[in-house]
C-alpha positions as CSV (number, residue, x, y, z in Angstrom):
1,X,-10.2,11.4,-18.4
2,X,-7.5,8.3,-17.2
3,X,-3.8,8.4,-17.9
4,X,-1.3,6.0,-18.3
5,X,1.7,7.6,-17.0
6,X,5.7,6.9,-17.3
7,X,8.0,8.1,-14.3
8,X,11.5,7.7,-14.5
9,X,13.8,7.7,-12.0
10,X,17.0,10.1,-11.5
11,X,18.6,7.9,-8.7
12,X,18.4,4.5,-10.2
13,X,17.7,5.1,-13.5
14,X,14.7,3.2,-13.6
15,X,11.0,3.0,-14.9
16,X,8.0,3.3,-13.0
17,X,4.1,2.7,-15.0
18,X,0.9,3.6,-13.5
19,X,-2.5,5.3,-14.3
20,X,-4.7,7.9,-12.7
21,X,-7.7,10.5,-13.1
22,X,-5.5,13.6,-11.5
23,X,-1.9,12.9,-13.2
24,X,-1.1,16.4,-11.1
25,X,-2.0,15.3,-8.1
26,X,-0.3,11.7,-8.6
27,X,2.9,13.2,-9.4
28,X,3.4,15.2,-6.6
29,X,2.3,12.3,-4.0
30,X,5.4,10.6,-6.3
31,X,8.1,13.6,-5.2
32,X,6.8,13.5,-1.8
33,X,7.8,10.1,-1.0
34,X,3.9,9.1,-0.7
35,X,4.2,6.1,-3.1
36,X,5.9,3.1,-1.2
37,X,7.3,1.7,-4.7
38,X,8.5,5.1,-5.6
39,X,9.5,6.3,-2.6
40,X,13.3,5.5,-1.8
41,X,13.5,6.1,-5.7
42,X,13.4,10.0,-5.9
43,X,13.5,12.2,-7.8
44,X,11.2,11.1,-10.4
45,X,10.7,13.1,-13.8
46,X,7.7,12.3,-15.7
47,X,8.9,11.3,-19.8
48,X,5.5,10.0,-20.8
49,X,1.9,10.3,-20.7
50,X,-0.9,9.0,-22.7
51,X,-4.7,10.0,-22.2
52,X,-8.0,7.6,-21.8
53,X,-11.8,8.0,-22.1
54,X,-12.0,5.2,-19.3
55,X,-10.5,4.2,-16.6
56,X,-10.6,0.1,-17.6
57,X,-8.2,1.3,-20.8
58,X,-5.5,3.3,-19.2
59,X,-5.8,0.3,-16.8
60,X,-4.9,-1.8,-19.5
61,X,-2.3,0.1,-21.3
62,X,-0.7,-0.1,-17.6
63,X,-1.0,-3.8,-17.0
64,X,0.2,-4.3,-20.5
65,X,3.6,-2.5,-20.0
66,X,4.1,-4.7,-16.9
67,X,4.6,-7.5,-18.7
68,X,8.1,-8.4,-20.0
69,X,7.1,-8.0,-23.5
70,X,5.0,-4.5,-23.1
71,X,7.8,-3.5,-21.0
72,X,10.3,-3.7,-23.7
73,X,8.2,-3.0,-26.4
74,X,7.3,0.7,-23.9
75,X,11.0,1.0,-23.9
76,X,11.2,0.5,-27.7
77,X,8.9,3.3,-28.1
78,X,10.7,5.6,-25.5
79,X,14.0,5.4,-27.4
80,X,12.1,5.5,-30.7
81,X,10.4,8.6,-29.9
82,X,13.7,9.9,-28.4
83,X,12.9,10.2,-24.9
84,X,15.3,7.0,-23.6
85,X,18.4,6.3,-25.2
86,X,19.6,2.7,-26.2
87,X,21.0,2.4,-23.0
88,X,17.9,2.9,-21.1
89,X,19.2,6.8,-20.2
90,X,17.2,9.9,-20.6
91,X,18.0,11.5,-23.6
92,X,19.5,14.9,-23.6
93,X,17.4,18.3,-24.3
């Protein structure tokens, strides 16, 4: 099983994609500063999280969202599935 994976960022306020085989294992190398990209950006919160059968698809779901349009449409989804708000925030629970 592959995940694409949506980290969000409590200092800047920020998104960060990726994928992985052990989401555990990935997140905590996130909140220990083991991720150079992440890294100065703690603490993370994970808002999102979709599963693959293989590792080329989560892959792809990843490199799709890097890409100004599957960035914003990610971000459409986040604040339509009330996880973001319209100003990029987390919402409240």
């Amino acid at each position: 099983m592959y995940y694409f994976y949506v980290l969000y960022s409590l200092k800047d306020q920020k998104l960060y994609k990726g994928f992985s085989s052990d989401i555990g294992k990935r997140f905590l190398k996130h909140q220990a500063g083991g991720t150079p990209s992440t890294k100065h950006r703690r603490p993370m919160v994970l808002i999102y999280l979709e599963t693959y059968p293989k590792k080329e698809e989560a892959l792809r779901r990843e490199r799709e969202t890097k890409t100004p349009e599957g960035g914003i449409a990610l971000v459409k989804q986040l604040i339509h599935n009330e996880i973001l708000t319209e100003d990029r925030k987390l919402q409240k629970s």
